[in-house]
mmCIF file of the N, C-alpha and C atoms, coordinates in Angstrom:
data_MODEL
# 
_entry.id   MODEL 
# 
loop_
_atom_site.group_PDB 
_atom_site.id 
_atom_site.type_symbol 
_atom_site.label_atom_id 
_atom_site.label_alt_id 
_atom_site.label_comp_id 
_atom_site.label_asym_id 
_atom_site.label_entity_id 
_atom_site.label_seq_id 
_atom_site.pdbx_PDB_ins_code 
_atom_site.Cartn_x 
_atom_site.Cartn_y 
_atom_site.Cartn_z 
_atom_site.occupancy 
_atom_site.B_iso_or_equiv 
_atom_site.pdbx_formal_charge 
_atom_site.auth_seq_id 
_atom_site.auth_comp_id 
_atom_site.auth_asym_id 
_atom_site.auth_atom_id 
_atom_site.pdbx_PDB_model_num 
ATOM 1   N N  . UNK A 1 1  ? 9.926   12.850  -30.708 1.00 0.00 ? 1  UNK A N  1 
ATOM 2   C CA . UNK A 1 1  ? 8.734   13.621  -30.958 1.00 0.00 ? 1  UNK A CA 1 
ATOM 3   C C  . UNK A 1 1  ? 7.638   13.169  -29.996 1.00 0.00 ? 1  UNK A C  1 
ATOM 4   N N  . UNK A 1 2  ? 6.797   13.967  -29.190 1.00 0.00 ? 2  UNK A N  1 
ATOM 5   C CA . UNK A 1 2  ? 6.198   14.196  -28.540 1.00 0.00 ? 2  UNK A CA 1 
ATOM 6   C C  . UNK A 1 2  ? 4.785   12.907  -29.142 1.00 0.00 ? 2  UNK A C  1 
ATOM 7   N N  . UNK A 1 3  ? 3.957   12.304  -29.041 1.00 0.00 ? 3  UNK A N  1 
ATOM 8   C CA . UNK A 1 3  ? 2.942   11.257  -29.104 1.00 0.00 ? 3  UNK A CA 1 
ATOM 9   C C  . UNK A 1 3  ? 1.499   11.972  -28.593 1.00 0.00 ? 3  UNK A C  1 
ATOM 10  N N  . UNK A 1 4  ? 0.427   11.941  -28.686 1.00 0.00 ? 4  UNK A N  1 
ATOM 11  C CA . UNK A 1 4  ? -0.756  12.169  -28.070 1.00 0.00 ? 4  UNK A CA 1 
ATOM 12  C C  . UNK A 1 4  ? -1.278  10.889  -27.618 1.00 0.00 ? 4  UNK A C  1 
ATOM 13  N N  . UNK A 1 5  ? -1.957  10.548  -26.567 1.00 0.00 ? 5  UNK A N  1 
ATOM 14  C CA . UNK A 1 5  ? -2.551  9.545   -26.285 1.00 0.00 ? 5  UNK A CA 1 
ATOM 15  C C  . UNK A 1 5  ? -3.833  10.314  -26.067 1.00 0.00 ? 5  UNK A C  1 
ATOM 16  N N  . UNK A 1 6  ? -4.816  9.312   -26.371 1.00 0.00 ? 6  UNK A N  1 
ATOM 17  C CA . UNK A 1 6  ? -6.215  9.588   -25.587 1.00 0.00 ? 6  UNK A CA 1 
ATOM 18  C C  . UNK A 1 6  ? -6.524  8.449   -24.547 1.00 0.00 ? 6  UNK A C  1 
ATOM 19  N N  . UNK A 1 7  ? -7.229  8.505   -22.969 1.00 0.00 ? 7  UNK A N  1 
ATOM 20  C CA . UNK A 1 7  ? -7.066  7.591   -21.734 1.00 0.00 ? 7  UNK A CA 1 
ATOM 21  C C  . UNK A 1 7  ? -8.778  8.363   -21.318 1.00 0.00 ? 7  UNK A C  1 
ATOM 22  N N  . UNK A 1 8  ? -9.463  7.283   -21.574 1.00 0.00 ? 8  UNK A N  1 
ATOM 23  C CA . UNK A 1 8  ? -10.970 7.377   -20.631 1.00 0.00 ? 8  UNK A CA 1 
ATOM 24  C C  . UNK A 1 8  ? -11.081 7.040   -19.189 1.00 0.00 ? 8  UNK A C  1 
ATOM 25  N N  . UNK A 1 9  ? -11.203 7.777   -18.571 1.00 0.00 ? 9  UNK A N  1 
ATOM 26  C CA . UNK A 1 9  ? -11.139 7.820   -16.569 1.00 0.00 ? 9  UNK A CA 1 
ATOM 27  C C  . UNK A 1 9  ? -12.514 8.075   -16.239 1.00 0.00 ? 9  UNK A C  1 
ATOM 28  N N  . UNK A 1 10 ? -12.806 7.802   -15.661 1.00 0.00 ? 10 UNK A N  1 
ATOM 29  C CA . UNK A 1 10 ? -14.168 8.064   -14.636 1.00 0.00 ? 10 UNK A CA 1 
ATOM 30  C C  . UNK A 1 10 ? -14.363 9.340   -14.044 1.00 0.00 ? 10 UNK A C  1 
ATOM 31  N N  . UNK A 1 11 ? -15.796 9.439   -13.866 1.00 0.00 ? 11 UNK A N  1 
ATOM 32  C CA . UNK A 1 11 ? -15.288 11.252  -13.794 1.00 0.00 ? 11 UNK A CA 1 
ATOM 33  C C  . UNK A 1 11 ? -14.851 11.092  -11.835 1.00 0.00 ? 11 UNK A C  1 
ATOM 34  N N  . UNK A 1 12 ? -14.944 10.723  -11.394 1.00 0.00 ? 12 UNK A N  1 
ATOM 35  C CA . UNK A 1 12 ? -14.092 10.669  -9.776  1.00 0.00 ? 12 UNK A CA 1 
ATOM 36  C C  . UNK A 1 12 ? -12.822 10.576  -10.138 1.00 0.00 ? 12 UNK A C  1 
ATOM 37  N N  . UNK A 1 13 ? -12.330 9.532   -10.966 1.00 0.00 ? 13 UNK A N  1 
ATOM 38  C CA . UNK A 1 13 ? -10.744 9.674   -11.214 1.00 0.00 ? 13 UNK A CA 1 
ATOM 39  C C  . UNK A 1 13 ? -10.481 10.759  -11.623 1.00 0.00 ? 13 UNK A C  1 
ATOM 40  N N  . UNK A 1 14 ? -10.904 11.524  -12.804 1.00 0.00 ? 14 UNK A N  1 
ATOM 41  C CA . UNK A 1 14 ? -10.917 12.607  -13.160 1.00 0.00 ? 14 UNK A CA 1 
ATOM 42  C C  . UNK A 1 14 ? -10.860 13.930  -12.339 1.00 0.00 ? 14 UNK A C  1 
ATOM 43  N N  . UNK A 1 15 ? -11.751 13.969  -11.561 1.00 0.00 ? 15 UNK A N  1 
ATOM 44  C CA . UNK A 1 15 ? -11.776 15.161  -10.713 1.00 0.00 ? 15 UNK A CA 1 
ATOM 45  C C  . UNK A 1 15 ? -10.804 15.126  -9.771  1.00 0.00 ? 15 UNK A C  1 
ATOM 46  N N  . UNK A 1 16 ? -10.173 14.104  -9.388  1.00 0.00 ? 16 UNK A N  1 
ATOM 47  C CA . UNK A 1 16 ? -9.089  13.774  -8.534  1.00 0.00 ? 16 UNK A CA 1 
ATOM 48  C C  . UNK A 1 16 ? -7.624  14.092  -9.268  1.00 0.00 ? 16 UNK A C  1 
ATOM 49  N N  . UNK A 1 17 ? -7.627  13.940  -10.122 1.00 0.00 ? 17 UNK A N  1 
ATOM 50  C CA . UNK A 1 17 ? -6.606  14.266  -11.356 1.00 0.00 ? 17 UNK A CA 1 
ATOM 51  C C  . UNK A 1 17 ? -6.570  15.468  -11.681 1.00 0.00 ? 17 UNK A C  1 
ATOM 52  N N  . UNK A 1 18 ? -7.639  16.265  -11.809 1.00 0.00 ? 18 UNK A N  1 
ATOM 53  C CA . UNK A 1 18 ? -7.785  17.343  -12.077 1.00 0.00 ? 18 UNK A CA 1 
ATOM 54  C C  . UNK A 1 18 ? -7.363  18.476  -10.544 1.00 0.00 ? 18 UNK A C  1 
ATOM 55  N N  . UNK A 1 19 ? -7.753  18.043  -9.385  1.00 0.00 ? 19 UNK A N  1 
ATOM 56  C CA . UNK A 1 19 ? -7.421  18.769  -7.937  1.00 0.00 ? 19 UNK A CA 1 
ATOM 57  C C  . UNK A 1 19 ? -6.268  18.146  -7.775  1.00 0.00 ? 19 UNK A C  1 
ATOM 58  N N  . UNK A 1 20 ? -5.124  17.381  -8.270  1.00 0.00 ? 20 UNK A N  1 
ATOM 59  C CA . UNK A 1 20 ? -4.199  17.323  -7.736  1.00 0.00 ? 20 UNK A CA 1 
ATOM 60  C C  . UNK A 1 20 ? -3.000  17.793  -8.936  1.00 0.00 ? 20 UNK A C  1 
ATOM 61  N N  . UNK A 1 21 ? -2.962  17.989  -9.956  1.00 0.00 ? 21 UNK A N  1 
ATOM 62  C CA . UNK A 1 21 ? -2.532  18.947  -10.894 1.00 0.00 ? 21 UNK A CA 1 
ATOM 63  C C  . UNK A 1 21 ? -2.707  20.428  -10.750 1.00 0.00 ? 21 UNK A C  1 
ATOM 64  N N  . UNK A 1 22 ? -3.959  20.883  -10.557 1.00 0.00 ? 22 UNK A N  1 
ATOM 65  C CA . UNK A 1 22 ? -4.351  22.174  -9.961  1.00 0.00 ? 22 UNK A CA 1 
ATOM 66  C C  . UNK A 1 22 ? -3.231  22.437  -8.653  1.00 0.00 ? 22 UNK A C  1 
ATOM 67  N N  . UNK A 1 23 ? -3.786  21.922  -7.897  1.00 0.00 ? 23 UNK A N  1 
ATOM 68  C CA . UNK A 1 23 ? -2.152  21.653  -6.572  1.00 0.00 ? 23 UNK A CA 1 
ATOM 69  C C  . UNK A 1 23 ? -0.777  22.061  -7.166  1.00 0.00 ? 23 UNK A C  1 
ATOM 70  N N  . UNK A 1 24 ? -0.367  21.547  -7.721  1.00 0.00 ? 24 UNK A N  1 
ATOM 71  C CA . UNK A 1 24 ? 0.834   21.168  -7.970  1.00 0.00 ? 24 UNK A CA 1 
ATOM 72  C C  . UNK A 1 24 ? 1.032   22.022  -9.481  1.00 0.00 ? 24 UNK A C  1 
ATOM 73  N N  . UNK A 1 25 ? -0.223  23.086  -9.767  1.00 0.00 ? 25 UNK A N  1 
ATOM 74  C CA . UNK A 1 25 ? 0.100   23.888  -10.609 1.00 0.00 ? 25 UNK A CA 1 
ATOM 75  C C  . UNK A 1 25 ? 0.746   23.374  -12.027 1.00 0.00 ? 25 UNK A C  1 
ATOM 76  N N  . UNK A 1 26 ? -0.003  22.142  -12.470 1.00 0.00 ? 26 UNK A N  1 
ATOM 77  C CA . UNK A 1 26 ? 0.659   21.561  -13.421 1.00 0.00 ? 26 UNK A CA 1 
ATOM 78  C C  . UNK A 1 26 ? -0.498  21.057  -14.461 1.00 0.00 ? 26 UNK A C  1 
ATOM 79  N N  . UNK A 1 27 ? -0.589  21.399  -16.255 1.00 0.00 ? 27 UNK A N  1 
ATOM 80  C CA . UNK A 1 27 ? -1.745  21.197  -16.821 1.00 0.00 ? 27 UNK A CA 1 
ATOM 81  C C  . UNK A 1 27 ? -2.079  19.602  -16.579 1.00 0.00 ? 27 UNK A C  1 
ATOM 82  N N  . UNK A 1 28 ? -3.255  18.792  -16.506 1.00 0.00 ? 28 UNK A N  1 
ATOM 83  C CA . UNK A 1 28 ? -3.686  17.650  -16.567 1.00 0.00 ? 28 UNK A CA 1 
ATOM 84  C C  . UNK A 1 28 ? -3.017  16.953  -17.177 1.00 0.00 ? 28 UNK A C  1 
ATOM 85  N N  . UNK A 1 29 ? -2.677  17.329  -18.451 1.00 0.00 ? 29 UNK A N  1 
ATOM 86  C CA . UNK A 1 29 ? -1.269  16.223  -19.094 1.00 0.00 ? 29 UNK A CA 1 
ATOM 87  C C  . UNK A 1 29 ? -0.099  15.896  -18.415 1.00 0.00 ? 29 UNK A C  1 
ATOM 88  N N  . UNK A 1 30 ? 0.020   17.245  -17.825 1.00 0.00 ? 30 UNK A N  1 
ATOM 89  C CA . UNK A 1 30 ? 1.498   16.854  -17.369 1.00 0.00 ? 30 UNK A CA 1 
ATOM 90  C C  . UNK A 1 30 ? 1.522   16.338  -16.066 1.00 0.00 ? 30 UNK A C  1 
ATOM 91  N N  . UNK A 1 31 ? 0.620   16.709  -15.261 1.00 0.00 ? 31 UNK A N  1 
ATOM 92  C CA . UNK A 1 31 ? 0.184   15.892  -13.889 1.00 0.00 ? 31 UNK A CA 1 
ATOM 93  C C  . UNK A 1 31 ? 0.384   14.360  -14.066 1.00 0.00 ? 31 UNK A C  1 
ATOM 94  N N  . UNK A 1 32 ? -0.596  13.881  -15.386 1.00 0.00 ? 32 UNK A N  1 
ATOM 95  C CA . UNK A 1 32 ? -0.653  12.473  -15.518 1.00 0.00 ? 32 UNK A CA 1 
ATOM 96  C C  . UNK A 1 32 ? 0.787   12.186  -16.369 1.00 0.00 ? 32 UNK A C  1 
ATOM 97  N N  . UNK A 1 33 ? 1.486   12.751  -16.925 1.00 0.00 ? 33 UNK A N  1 
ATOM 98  C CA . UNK A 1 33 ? 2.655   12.078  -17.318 1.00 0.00 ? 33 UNK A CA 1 
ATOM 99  C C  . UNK A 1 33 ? 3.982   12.584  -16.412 1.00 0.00 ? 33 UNK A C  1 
ATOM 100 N N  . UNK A 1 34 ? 3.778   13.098  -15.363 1.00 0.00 ? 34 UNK A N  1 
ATOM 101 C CA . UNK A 1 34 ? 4.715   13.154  -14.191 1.00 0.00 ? 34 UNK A CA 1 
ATOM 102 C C  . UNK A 1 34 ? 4.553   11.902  -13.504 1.00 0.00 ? 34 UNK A C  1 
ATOM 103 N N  . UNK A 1 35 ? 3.038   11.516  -13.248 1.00 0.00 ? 35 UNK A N  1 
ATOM 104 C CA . UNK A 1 35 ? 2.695   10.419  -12.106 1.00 0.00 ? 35 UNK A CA 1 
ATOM 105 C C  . UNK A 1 35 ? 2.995   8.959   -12.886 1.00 0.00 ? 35 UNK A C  1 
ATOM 106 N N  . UNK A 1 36 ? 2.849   9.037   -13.655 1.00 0.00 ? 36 UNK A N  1 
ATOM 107 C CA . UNK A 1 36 ? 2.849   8.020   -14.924 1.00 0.00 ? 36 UNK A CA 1 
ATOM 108 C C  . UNK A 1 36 ? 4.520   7.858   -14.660 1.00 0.00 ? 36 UNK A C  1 
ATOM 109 N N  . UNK A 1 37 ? 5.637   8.632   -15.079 1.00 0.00 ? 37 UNK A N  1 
ATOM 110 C CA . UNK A 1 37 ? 6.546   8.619   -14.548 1.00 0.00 ? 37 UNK A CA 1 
ATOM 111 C C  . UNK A 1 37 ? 7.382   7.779   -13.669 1.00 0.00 ? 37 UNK A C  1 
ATOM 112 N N  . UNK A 1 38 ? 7.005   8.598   -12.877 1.00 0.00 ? 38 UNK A N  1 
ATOM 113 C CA . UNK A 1 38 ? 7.372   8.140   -11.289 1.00 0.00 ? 38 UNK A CA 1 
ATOM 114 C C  . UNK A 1 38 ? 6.630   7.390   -10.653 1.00 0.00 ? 38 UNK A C  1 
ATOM 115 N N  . UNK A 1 39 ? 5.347   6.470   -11.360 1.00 0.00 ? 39 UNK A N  1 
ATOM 116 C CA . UNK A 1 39 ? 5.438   5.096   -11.106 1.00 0.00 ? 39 UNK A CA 1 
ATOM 117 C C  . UNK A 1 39 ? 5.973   4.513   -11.590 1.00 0.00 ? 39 UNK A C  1 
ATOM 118 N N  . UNK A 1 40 ? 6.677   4.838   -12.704 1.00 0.00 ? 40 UNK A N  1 
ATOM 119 C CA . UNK A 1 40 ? 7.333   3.699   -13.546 1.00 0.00 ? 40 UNK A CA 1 
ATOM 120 C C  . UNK A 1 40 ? 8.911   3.622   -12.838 1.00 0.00 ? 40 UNK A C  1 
ATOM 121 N N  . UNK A 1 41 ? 8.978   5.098   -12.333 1.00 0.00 ? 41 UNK A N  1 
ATOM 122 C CA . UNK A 1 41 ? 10.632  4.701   -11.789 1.00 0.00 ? 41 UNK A CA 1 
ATOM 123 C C  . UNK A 1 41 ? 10.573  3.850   -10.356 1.00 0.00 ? 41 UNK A C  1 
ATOM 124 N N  . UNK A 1 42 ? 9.060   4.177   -9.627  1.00 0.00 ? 42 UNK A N  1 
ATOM 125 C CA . UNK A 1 42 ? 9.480   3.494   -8.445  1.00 0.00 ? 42 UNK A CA 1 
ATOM 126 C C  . UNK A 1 42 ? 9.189   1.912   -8.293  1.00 0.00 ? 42 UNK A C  1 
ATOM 127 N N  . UNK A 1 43 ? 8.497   1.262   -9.814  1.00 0.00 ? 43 UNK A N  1 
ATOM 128 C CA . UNK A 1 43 ? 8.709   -0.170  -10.072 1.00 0.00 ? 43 UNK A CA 1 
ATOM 129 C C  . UNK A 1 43 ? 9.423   -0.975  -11.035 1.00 0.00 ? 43 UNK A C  1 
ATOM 130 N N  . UNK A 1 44 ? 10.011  -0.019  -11.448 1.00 0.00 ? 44 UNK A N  1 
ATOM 131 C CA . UNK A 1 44 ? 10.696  -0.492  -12.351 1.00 0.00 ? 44 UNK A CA 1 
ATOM 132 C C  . UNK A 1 44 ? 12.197  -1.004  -12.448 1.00 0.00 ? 44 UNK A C  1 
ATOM 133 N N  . UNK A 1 45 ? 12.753  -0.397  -11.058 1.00 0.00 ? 45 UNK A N  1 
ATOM 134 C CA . UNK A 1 45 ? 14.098  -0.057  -10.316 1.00 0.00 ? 45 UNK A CA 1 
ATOM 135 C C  . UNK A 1 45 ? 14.098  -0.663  -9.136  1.00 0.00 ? 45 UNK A C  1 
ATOM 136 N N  . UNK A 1 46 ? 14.879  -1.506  -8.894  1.00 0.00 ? 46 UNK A N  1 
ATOM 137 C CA . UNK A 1 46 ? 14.846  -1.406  -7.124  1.00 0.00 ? 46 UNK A CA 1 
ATOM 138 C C  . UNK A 1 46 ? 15.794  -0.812  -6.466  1.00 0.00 ? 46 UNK A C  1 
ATOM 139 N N  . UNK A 1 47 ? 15.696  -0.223  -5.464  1.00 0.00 ? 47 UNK A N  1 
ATOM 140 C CA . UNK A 1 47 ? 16.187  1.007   -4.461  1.00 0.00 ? 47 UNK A CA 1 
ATOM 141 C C  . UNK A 1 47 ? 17.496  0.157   -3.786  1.00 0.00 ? 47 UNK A C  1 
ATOM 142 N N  . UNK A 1 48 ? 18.406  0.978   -3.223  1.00 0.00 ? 48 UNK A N  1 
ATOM 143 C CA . UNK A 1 48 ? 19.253  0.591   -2.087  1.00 0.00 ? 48 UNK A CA 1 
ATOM 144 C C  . UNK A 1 48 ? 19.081  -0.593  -1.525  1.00 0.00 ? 48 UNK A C  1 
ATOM 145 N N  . UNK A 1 49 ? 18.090  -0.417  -0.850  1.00 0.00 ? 49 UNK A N  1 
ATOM 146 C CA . UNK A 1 49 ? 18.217  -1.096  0.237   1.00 0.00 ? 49 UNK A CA 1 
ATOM 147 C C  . UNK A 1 49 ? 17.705  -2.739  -0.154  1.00 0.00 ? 49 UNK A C  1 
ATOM 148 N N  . UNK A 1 50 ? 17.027  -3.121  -1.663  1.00 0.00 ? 50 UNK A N  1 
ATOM 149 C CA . UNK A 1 50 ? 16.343  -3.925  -2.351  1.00 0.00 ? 50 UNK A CA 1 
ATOM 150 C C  . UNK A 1 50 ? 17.982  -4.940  -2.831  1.00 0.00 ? 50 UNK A C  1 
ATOM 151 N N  . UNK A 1 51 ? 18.326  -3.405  -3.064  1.00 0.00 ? 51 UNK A N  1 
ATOM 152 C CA . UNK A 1 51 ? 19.712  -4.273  -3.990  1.00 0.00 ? 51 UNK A CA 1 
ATOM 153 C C  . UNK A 1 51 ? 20.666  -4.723  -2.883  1.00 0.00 ? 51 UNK A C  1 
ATOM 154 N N  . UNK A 1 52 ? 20.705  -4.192  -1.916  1.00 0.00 ? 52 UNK A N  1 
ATOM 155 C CA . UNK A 1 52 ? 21.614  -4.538  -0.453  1.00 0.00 ? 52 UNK A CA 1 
ATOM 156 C C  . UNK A 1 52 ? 20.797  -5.968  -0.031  1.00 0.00 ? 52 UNK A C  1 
ATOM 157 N N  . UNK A 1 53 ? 19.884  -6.422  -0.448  1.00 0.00 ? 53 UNK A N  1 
ATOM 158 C CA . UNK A 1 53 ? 19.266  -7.745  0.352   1.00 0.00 ? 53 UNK A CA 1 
ATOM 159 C C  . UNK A 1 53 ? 19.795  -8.595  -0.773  1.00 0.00 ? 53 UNK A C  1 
ATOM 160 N N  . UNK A 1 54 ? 19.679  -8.120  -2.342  1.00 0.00 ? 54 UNK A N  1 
ATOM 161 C CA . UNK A 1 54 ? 19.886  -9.613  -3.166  1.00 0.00 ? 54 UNK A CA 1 
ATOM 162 C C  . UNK A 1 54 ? 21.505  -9.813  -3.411  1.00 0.00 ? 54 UNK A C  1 
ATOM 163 N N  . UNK A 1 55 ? 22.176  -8.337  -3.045  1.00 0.00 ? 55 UNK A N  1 
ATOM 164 C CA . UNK A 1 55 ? 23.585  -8.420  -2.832  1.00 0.00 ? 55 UNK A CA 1 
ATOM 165 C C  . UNK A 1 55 ? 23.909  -9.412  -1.787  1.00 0.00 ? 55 UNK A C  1 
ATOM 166 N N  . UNK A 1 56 ? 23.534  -9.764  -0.948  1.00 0.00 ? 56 UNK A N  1 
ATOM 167 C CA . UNK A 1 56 ? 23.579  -10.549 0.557   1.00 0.00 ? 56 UNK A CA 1 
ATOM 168 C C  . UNK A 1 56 ? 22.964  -11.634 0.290   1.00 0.00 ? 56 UNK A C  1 
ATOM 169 N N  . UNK A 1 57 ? 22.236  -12.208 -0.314  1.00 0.00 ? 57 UNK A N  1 
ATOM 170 C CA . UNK A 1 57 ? 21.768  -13.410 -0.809  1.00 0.00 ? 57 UNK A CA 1 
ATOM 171 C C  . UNK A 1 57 ? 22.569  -14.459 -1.461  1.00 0.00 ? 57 UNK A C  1 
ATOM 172 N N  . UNK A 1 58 ? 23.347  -15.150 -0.578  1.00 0.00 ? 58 UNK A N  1 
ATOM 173 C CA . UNK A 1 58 ? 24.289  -16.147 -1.421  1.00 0.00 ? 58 UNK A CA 1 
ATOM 174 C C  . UNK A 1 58 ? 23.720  -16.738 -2.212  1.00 0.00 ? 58 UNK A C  1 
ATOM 175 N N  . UNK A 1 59 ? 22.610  -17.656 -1.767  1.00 0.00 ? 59 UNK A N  1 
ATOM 176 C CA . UNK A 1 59 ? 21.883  -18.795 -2.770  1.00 0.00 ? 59 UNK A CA 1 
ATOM 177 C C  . UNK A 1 59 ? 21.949  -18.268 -3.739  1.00 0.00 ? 59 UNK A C  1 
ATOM 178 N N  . UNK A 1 60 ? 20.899  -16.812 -3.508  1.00 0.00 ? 60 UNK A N  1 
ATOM 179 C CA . UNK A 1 60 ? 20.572  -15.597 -5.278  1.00 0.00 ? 60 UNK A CA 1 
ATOM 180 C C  . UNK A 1 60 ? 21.746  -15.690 -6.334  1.00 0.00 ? 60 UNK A C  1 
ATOM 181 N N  . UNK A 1 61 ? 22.931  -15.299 -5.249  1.00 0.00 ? 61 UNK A N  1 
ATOM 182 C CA . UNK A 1 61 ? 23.693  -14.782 -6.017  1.00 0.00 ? 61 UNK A CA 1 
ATOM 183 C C  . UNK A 1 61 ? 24.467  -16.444 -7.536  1.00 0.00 ? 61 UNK A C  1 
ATOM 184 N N  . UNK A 1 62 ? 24.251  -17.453 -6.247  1.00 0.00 ? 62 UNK A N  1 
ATOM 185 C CA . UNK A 1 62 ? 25.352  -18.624 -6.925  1.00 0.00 ? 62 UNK A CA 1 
ATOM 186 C C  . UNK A 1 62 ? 24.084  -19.067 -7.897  1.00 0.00 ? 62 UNK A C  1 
ATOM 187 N N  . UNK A 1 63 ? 22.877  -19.218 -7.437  1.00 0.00 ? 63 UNK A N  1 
ATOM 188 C CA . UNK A 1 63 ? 21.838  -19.490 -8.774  1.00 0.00 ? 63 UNK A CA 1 
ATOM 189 C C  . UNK A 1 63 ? 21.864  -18.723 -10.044 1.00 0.00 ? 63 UNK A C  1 
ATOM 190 N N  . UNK A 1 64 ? 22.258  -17.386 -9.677  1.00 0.00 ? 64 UNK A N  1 
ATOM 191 C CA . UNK A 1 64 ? 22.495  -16.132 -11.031 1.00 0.00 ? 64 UNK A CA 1 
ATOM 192 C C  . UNK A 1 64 ? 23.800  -16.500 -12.143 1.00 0.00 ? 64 UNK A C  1 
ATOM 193 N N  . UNK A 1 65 ? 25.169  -17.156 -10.834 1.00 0.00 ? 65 UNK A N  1 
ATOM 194 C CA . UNK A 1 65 ? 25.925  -17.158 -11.374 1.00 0.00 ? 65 UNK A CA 1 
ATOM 195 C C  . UNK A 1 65 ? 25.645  -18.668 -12.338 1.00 0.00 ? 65 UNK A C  1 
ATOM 196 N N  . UNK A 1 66 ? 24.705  -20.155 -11.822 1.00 0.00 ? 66 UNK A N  1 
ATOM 197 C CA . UNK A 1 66 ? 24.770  -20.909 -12.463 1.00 0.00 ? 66 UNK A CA 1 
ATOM 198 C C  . UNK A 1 66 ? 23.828  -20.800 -14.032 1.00 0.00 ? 66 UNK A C  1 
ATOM 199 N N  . UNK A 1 67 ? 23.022  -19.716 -13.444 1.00 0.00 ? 67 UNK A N  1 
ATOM 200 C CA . UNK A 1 67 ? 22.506  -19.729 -14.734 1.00 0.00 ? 67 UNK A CA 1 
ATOM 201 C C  . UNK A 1 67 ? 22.943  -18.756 -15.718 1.00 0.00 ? 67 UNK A C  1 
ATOM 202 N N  . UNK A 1 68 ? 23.854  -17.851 -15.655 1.00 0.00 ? 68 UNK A N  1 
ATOM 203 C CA . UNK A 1 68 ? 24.837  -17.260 -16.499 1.00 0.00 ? 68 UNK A CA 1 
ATOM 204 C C  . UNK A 1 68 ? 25.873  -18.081 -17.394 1.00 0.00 ? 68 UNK A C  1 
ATOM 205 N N  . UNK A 1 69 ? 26.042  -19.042 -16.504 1.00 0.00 ? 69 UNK A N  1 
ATOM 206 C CA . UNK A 1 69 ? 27.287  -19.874 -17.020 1.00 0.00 ? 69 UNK A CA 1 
ATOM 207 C C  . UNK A 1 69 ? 26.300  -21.151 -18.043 1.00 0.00 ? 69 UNK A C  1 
ATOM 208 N N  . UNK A 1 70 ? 24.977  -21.487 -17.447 1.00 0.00 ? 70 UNK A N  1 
ATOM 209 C CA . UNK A 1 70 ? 24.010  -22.322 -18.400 1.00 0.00 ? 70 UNK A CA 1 
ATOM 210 C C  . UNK A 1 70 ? 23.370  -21.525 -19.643 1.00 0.00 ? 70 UNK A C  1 
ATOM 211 N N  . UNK A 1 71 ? 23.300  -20.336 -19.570 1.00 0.00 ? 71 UNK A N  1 
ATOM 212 C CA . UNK A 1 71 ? 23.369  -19.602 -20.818 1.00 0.00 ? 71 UNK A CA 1 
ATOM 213 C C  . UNK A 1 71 ? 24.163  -19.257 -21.387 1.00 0.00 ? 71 UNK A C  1 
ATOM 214 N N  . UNK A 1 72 ? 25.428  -18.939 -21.335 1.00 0.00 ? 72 UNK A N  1 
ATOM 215 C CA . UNK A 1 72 ? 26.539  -19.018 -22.217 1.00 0.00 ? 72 UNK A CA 1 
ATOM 216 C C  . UNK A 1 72 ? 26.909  -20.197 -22.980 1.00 0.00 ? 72 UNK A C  1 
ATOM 217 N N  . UNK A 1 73 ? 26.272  -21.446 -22.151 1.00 0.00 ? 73 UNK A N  1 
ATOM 218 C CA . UNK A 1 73 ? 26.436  -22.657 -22.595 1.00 0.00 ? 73 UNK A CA 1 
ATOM 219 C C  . UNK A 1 73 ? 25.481  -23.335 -23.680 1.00 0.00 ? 73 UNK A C  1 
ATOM 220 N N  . UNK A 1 74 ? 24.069  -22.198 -23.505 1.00 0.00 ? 74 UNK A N  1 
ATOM 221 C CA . UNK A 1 74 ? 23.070  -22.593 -24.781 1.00 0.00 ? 74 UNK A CA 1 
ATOM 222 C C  . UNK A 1 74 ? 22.227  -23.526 -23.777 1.00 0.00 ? 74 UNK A C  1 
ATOM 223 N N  . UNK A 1 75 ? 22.704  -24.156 -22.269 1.00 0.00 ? 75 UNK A N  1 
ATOM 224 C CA . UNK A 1 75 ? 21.310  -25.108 -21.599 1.00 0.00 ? 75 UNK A CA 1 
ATOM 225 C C  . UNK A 1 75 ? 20.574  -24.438 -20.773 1.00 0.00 ? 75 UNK A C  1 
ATOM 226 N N  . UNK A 1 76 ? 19.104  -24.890 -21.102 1.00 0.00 ? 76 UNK A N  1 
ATOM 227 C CA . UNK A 1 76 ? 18.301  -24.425 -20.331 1.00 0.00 ? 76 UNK A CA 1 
ATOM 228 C C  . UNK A 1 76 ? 17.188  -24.224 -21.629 1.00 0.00 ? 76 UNK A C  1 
ATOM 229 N N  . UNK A 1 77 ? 15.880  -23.957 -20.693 1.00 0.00 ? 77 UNK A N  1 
ATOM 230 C CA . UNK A 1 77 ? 15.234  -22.997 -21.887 1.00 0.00 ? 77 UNK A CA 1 
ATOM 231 C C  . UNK A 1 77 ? 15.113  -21.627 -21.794 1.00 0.00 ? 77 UNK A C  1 
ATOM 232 N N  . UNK A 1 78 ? 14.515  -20.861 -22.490 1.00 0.00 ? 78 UNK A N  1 
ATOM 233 C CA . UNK A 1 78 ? 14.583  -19.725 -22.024 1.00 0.00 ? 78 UNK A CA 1 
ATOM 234 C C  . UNK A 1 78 ? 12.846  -19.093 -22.828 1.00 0.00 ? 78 UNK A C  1 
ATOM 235 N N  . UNK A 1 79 ? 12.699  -18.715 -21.265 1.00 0.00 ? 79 UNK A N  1 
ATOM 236 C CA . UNK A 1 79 ? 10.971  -17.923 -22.118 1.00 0.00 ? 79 UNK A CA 1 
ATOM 237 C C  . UNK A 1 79 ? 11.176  -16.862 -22.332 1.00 0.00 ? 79 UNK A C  1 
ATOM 238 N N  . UNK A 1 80 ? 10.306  -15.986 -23.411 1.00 0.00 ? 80 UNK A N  1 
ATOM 239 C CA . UNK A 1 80 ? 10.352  -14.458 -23.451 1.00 0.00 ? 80 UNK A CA 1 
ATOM 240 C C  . UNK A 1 80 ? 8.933   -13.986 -22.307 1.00 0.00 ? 80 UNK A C  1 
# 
């Protein structure tokens, strides 16, 4: 089910929000929960070429694997 939020912006943010929804022919809500979006996918994920560097990262990789094997084991601490 769909949520309402209410979000106070400045009226420059605003008017900027408002001409680039207009653009893109899309009501103000949905402008801001498109962009809202697709910032979240483009930090939330890392891309190709992100995952091709830590794929290639031996150290990365054997530190991941020691601390997989130290958590299965219960050592270490662990923060939330």
């Amino acid at each position: 089910m769909a949520k309402t939020v209410t979000v106070r912006i400045e009226d420059d943010i605003y008017e900027t929000f408002s001409r680039h929804a207009e653009e893109e022919r899309r009501s103000l809500s949905k402008f801001i929960e498109h962009a809202v979006i697709q910032y979240t996918k483009r930090t939330a994920f890392t891309d190709d070429e992100e995952m091709r560097e830590i794929a290639e990262d031996e150290g990365l990789i054997r530190r991941i694997k020691q601390g997989t094997q130290d958590a299965k084991k219960g050592k270490g601490r662990f923060v939330a």
